[in-house]
C-alpha positions as CSV (number, residue, x, y, z in Angstrom):
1,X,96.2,97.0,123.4
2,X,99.2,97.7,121.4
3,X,101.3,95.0,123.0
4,X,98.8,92.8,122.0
5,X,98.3,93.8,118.4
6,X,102.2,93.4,118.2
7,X,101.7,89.5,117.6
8,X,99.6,89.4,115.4
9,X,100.2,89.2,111.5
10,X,99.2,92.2,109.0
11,X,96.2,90.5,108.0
12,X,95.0,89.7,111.3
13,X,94.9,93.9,111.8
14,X,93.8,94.5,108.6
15,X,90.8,92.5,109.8
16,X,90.3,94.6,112.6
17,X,91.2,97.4,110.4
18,X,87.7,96.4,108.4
19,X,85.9,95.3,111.4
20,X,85.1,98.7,113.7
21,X,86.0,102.7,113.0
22,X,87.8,103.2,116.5
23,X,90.3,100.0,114.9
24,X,90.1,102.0,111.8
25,X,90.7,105.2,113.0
26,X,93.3,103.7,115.7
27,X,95.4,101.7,112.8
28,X,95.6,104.5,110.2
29,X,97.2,106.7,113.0
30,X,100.9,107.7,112.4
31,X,101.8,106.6,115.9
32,X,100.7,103.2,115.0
33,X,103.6,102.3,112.3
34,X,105.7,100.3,114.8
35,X,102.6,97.9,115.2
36,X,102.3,97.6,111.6
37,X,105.9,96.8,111.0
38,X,106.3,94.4,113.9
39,X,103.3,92.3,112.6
40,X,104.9,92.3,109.5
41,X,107.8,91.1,111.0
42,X,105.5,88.1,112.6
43,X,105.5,86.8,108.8
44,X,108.8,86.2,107.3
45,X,109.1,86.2,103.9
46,X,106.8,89.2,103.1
47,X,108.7,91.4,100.8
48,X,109.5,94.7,102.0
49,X,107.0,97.7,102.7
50,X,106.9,99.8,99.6
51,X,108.3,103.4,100.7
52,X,105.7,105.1,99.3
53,X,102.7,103.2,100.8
54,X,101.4,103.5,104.3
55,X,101.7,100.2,106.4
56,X,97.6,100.1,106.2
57,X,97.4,100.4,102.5
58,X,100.7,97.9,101.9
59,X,98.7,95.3,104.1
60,X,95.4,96.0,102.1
61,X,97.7,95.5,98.8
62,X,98.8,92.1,99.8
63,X,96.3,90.8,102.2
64,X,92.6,92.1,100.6
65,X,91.2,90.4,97.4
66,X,90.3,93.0,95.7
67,X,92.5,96.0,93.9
68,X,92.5,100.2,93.8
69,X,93.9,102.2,91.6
């Protein structure tokens, strides 16, 4: 399903991020980086990824409503 994921934007898989562990435990995987940055590529205008955040926890920083420190 990572073709498929590749289409949609960061908050759609920050969704599914929230929604079920194995999405969870599949999204916070190193090997899934290139599906994080292509969905962010599905939205232009984002700024770019912060280098010292992960591509789940940038997508939680612009996408959820509410903040950790």
């Amino acid at each position: 399903y990572c073709k498929v994921l590749r289409h949609l934007d960061p908050q759609d898989l920050l969704n599914l991020f929230h929604s079920a562990s194995v999405f969870r435990t599949f999204l916070l995987h190193k090997s899934s980086a290139p599906t994080w940055a292509a969905a962010r590529a599905n939205l232009p205008g984002l700024p770019p990824r912060i280098k010292s955040m992960n591509e789940a926890s940038y997508a939680s920083f612009l996408f959820d409503k509410h903040c950790e420190v």
